[in-house]
One Martini backbone bead per residue (centre of mass of N, CA, C, O) as a GRO file, in nm:
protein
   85
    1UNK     BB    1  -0.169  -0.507  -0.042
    2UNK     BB    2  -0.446  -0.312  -0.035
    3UNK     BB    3  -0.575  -0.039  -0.104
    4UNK     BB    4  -0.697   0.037   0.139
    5UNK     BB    5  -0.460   0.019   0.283
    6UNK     BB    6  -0.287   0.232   0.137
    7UNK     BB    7  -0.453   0.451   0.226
    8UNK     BB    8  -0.402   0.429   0.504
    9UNK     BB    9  -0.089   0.470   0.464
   10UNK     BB   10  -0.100   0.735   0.330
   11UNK     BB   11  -0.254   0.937   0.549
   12UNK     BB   12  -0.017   0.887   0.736
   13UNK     BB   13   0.198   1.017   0.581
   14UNK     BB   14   0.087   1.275   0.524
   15UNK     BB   15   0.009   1.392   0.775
   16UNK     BB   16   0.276   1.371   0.902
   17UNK     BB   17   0.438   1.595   0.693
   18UNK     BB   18   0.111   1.755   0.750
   19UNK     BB   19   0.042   1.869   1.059
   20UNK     BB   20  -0.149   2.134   0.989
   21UNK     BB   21  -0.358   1.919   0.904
   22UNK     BB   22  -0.678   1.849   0.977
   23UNK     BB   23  -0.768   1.536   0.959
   24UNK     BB   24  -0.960   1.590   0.724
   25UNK     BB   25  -0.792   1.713   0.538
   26UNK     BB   26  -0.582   1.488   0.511
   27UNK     BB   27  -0.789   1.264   0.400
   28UNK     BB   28  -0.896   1.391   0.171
   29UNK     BB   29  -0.658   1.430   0.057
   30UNK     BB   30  -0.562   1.146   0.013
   31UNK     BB   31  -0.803   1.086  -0.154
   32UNK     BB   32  -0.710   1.218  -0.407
   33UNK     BB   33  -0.426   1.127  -0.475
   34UNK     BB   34  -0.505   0.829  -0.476
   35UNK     BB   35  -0.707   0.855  -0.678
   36UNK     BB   36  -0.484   0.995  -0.912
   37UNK     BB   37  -0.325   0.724  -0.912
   38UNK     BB   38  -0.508   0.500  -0.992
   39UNK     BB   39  -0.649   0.655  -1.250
   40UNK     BB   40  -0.493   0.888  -1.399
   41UNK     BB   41  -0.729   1.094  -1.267
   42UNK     BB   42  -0.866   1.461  -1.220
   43UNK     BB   43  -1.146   1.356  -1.194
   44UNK     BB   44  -1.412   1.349  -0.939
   45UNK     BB   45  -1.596   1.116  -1.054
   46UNK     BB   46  -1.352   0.907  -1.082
   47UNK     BB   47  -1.237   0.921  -0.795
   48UNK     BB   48  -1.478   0.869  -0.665
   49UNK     BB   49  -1.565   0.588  -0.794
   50UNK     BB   50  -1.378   0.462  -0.680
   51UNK     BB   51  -1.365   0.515  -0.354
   52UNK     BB   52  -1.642   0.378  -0.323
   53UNK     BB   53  -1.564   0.119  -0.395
   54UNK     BB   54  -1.285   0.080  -0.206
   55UNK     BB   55  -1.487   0.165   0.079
   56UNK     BB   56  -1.799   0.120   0.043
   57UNK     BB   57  -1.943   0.383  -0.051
   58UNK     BB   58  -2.113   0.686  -0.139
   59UNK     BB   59  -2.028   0.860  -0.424
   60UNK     BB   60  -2.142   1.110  -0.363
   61UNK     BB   61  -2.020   1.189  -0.091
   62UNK     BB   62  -1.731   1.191  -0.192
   63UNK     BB   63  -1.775   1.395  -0.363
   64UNK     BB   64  -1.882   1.610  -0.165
   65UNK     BB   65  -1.550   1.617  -0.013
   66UNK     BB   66  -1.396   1.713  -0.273
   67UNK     BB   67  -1.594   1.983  -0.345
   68UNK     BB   68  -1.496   2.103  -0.060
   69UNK     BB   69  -1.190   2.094  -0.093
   70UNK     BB   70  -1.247   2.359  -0.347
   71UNK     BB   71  -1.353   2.554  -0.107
   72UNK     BB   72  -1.430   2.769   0.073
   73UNK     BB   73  -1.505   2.800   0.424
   74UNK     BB   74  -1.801   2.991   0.346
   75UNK     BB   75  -1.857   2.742   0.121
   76UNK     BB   76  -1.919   2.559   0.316
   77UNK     BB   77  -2.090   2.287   0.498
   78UNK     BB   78  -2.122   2.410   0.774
   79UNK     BB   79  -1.943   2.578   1.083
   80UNK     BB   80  -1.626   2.413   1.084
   81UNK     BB   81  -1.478   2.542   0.891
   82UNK     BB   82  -1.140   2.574   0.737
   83UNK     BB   83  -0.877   2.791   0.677
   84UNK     BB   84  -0.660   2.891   0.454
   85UNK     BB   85  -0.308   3.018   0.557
   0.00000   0.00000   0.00000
């Protein structure tokens, strides 16, 4: 199994046990977890740096939405973010 497989395969585990979560919600926990397990470290730039090398993605945009992961929903980026109740 490739990390990418893992990492849909963990996504998909959180999200069932976690379906209080949306979407978006579930994928970045995933993406956090996953890279914290991958990296043994759970700093941002190293996490999103991972996750950019395994997913082919640009690192700043990944960084961009674990640094959303940890603000309110009132100072994230966009109209439609949703608050922790």
């Amino acid at each position: 199994m490739s990390r990418q497989d893992g990492l849909s395969e963990w996504t998909r585990e959180l999200s069932s046990r976690m379906p209080h979560l949306s979407k978006p919600q579930g994928v970045v926990l995933a993406m956090w977890s996953y890279g914290i397990a991958l990296t043994k470290w759970c700093g941002r730039r190293t996490v999103a740096a991972l996750l950019a090398m395994l997913l082919d993605k640009n690192e700043d945009a990944i960084e961009q939405r674990l640094q959303e992961w940890c603000c309110n929903a009132t100072d994230k980026s966009g109209g439609s973010a949703r608050r922790w109740t």
